[in-house]
N, C-alpha and C positions, 0 to 999 in steps of 0.2 A: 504494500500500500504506500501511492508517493503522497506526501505531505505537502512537499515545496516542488513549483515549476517552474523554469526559468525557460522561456522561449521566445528564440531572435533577438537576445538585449543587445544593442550598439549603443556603446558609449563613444561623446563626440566630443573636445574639448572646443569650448567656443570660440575661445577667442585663437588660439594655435589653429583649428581646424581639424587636431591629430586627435584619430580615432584610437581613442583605447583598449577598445570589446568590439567585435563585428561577429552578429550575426551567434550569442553564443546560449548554446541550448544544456540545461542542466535539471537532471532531479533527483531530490533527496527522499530516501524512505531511511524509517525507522533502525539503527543501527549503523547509520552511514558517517562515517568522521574524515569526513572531504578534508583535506589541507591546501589551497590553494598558494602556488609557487609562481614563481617570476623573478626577475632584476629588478632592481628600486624604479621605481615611477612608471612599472608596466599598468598599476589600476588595479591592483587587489581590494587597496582600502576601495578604492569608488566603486567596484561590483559591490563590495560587503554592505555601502551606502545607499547602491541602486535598488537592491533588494529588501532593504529595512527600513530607510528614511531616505524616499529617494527626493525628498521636498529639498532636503537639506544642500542639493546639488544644483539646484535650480539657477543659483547666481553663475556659472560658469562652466557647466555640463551640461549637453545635449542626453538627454535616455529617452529611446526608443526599443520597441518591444515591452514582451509579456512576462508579469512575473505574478502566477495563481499563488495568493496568502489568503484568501477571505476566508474568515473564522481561522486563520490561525495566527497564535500568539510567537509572535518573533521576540526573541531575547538578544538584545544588539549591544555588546560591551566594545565600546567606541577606544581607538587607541590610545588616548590622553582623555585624563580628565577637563569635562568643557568646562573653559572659562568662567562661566554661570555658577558654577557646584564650588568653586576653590572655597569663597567666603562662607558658604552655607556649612552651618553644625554636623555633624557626624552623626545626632540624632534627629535634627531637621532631613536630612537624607532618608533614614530612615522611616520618618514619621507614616503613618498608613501602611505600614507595608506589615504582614503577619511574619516580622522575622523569625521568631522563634516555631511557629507551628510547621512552615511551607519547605523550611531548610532538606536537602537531601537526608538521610540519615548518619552516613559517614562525614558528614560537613563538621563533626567539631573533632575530626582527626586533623584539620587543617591547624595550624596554629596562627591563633588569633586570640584579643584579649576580649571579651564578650562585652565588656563594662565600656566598650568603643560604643556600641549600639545606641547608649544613656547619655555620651559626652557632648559638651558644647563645645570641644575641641573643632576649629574652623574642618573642612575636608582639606584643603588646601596646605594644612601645616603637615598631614600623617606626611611620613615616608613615601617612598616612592612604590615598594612592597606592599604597605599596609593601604597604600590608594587603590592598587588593582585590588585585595582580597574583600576589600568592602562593598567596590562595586561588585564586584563576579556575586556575592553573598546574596547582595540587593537583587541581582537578576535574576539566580536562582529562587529569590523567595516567590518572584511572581510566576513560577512553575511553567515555565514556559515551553513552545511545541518542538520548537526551532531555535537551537545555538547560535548565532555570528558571533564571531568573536576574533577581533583585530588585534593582534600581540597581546593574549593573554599572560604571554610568562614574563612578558615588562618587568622588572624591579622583581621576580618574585624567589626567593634565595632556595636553595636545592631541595630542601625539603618540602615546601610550596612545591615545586616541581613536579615532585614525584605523586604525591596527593593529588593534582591535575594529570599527570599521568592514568593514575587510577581512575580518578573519574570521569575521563573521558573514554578507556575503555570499558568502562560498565556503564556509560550514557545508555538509555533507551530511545533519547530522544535523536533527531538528525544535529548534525553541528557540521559546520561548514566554517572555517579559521584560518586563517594567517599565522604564521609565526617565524621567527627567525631562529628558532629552537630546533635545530636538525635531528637531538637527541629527542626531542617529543614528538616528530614529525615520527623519526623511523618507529617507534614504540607505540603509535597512537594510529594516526592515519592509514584507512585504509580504502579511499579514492583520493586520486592526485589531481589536483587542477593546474595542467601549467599556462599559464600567459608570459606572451611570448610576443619583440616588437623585431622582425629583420626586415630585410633590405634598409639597413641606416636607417630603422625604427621606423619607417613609415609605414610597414604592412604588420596589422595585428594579427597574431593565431594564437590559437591555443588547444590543449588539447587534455581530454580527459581519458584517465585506465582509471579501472576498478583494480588495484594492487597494492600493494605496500610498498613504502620510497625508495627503500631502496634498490626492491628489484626492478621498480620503473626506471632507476637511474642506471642501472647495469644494465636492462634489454634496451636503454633507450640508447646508450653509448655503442652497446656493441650495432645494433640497428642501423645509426649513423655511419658509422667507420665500413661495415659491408654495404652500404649503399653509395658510400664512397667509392668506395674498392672499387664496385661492381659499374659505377656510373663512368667515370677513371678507362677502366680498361675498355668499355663501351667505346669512348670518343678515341680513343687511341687504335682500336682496330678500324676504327672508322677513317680515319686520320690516314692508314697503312692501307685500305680498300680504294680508298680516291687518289693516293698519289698512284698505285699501280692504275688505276682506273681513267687517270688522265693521260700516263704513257702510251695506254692501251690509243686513246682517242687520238693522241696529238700523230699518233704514227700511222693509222687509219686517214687520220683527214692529210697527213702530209702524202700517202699512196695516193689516194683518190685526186691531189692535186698535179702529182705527176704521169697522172697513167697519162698514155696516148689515146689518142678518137679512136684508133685504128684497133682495138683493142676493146669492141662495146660489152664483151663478154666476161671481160674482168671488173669493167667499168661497174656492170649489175652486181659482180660477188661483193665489190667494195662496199656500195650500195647497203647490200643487206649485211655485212658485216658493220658496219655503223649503225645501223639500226641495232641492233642488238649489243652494242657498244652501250650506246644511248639507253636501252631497256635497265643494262646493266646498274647504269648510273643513276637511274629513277628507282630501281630498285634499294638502292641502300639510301638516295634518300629518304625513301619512306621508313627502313627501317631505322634513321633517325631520329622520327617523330616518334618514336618507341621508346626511347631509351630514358634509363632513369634519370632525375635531375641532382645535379650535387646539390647535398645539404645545404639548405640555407639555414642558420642557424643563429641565434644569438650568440657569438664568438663571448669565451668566459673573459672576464676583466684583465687588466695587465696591472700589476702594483708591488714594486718591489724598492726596498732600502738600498742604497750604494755599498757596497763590503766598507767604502773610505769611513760609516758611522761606525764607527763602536768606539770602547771605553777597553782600560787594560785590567785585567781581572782583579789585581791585587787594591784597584783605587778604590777607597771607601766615598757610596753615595750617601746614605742615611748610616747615622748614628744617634737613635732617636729613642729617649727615654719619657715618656706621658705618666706621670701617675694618675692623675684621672682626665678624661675624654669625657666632657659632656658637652650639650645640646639645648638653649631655652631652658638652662635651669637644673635639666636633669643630667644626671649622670649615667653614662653609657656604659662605658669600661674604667675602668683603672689598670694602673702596673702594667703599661704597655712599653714593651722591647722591643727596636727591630734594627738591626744592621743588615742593611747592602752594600754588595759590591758592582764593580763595574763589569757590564754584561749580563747581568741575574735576571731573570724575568720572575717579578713574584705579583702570585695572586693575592687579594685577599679576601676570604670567604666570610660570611655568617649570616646568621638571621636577621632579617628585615628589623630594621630597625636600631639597629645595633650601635650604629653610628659610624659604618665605615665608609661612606663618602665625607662623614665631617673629618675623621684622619683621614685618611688619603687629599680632601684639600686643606687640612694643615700641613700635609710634605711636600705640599707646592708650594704654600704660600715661602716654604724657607729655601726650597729649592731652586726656584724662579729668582732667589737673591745672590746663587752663587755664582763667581766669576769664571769659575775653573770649569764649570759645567753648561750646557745647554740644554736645559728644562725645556718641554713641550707639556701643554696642557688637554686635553679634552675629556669637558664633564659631562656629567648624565644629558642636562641641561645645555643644549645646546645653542638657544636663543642668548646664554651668558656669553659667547664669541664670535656669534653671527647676530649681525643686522639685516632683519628683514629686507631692507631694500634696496640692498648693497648686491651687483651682483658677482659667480663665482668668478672672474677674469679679476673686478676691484678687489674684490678678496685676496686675491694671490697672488696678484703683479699692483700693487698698492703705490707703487712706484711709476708704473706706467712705459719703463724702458722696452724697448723693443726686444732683448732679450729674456726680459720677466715676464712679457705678455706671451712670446712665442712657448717658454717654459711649461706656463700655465695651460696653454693652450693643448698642448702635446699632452700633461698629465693627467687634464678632464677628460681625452680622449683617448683615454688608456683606459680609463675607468668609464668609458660608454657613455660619456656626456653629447647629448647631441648641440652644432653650434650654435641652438636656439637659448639651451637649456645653461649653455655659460653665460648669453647673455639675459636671462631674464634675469627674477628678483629671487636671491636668494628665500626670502617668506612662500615661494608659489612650488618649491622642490618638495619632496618627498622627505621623511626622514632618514631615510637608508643615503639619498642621497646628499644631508646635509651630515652624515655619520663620514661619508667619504670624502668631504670636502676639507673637511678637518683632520684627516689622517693627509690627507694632498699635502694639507699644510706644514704639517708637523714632516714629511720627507722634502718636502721643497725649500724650509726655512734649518735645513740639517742638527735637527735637534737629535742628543745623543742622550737623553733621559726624557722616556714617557711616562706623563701619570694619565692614565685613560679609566674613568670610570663610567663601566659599563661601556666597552668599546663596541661592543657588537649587537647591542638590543636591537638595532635598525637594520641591518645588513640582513640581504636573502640568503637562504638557504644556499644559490647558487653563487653570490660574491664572498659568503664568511669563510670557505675555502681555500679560496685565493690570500684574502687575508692574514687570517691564520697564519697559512706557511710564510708571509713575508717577515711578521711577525717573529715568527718561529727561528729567522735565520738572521733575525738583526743582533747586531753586534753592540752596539746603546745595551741602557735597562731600564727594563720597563718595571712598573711599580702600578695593578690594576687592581679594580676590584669588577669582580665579575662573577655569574652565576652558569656560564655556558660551559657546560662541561667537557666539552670539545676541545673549547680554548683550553681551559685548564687543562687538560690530558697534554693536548697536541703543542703549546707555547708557552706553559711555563714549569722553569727549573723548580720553586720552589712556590709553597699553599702556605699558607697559614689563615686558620680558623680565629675571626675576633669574636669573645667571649667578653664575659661581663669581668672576668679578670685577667685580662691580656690574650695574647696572640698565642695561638697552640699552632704546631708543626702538625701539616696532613701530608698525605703521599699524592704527587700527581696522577700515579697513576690508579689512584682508586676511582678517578671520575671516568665519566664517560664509557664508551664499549672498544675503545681501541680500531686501531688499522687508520688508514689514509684517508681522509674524504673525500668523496670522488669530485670532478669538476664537470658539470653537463657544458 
């Protein structure tokens, strides 16, 4: 039985004129946990918006096409918290809603503090963790038919995680999400939605299998490469049949030019030997028109550090002693220890709330003061280092020399920026792509210490790969906090867990499921 249908939606951007969606047919029945994929700014958030609020698109989206919801209750957990909700209570939020009766039953394995429910604490001040689990909470109480849900695992620290794991595979209902979480995609998802922009992003496709991610990424990789293969060696025999194919002709018509009148009898064999020359060559054009097409593809991102960044192992970055870490008053942790050296990539892990982006921006604020180093910064927050209406070229050639803007140029379009998309307004990008604008920065302006928190919340499934291993091979150090357990496994030397009384030593490699991630 299908609940949700989605038929013919073309999404049009108004003012670009660049189609997002053409033409795309989808249905959801009960047990379905669709994960829709793509490159930043392919229109995952806008289908998730076309389908649930599609009022909300009305200022700068064309949506055409059918999407059957009547009588059903859509649950649409939007990617940031809007604007409207920041000042609002935490029990204004919840007022009218049956939190307590409607909740799943497994919902207070999640960890949360229930006394949030009763607080006049603004929404706006929780956490960035505790802002997703309140809304997800709230949507769940209104028992809804139908999941949306655009970066649910935002801010939400490992344990959250896996609680979302669970409950999205004992969902009964359909859910249909986004995320940039490849560890929840492979464990969760089992239809793939890819959207997809090639020929130089002008032509949108996409495409859906019923399977799990990662054998969609394995039969879609190997699919491509024998379609290559096969398309490949097509134009090449093709290629070997017309040059023998033209000696044939040029040597026929140079006979037929020299025969003599006196000779009509050869003059006919010539005759019909060109004809059948000619048949020959009509022949293989048509078989031509037969032949497979090479991939066209979304080519993966290009993004890598210079080997000339790094630090020498034995130089001390952090030598940093906290006895208490608080926040507004309250106190987070205490007795906090942490030495780096140059080269180290450290995570650091804990529960929401904890207070690890408040350290991690007190080891900038000392680090951005040292001479001997080149601190780079990129936080949760990414509106604290972008200007909405600045665009990425002013961003990154701020100078405006011919060799800074060709720089910038060259590194937008490594990472898939089309030349529209550098020159518009930073405010009108995607978050994946304001996530990559800042990592551009930080390899363009050769910083040899990053503090990155939460590097990867916005990055697709298909660019956190690429990532990753650049990451992985820089020679700087990096000092993160992050909940992707990807990165942790795959780029960083050393974890530490912040606790309410200092940093505790984890093993890298207890996250994650191990092996390479693949690149579509």
């Amino acid at each position: 039985m299908s609940i949700l249908e989605i038929q013919k939606l073309t999404l049009t951007v108004r003012e670009s004129g660049r189609t997002l969606l053409r033409d795309f047919s989808l249905t959801l029945s009960p047990g379905d946990r669709a994960a829709v994929i793509g490159e930043e700014g392919n229109g995952k958030s806008t289908l998730l918006r076309a389908i649930a609020a599609p009022e909300t698109l009305e200022s700068y989206c064309d949506v055409q096409g059918v999407v059957r919801r009547a009588g059903v209750r859509i649950g649409f957990l939007e990617q940031e918290l809007p604007g409207t909700l920041r000042s609002q209570s935490v029990a204004a939020f919840f007022e009218g809603t049956a939190i307590y009766q409607n909740l799943p039953p497994r919902i207070w394995e999640l960890d949360f503090d229930p006394a949030l429910f009763e607080s006049e604490q603004p929404m706006g001040s929780l956490s960035g963790g505790e802002k997703v689990k309140m809304r997800l909470l709230r949507l769940l109480a209104t028992q809804p038919d139908v999941l949306l849900l655009d970066e649910p695992t935002n801010d939400l620290d490992i344990e959250a995680l896996e609680w979302l794991e669970a409950f999205l595979n004992a969902a009964e209902v359909p859910v249909l999400y986004v995320s940039h979480d490849e560890t929840l995609i492979e464990r969760t998802a089992n239809l793939i939605v890819h959207l997809e922009q090639v020929q130089k992003k002008t032509v949108p496709r996409y495409t859906v299998e019923r399977t799990r991610y990662a054998d969609y990424v394995s039969r879609r990789l190997a699919g491509l490469e024998k379609q290559e293969q096969v398309a490949r060696k097509q134009r090449a025999d093709y290629h070997r049949k017309m040059e023998r194919y033209q000696q044939i002709y040029n040597r026929v018509e140079h006979e037929q030019n020299v025969i003599s009148r006196q000779d009509p009898g050869g003059g006919r064999l010539l005759k019909k030997k060109m004809k059948a020359v000619q048949a020959m060559g009509r022949r293989f054009e048509r078989e031509k028109e037969d032949f497979l097409d090479i991939p066209d593809t979304e080519d993966a991102i290009d993004f890598f550090f210079p080997e000339s960044v790094r630090l020498p192992r034995g130089k001390r970055v952090v030598e940093a002693y906290l006895p208490r870490l608080e926040a507004g008053g309250r106190l987070l942790a205490q007795d906090i220890r942490l030495n780096v050296c140059g080269g180290e990539h450290v995570a650091i892990i804990g529960k929401n709330g904890r207070g690890k982006t408040t350290l991690l921006r007190q080891l900038w604020e000392q680090l951005q003061e040292r001479q001997d180093l080149l601190a780079g910064w990129m936080p949760q927050n990414y509106e604290e280092e972008l200007e909405p209406g600045q665009t990425p070229i002013g961003l990154l050639a701020p100078s405006g020399k011919k060799e800074d803007v060709t720089r910038a140029f060259t590194g937008l379009g490594s990472l898939k920026f089309t030349r529209e998309e550098m020159r518009q307004p930073i405010g009108t990008l995607s978050g994946g792509q304001k996530a990559k604008l800042l990592l551009l920065r930080l390899l363009l302006t050769g910083r040899n210490v990053l503090l990155l928190d939460e590097p990867t919340r916005n990055l697709s499934p298909l660019s956190n790969p690429v990532i990753r291993r650049s990451l992985a091979a820089y020679g700087g150090t990096i000092l993160s906090v992050t909940h992707d357990r990807k990165f942790i496994r795959e780029v960083c030397t050393t974890v530490y867990e912040l606790t309410e009384n200092g940093l505790i030593p984890r093993d890298p490699r207890s996250f994650g499921d191990g092996g390479d991630s693949p690149v579509l």
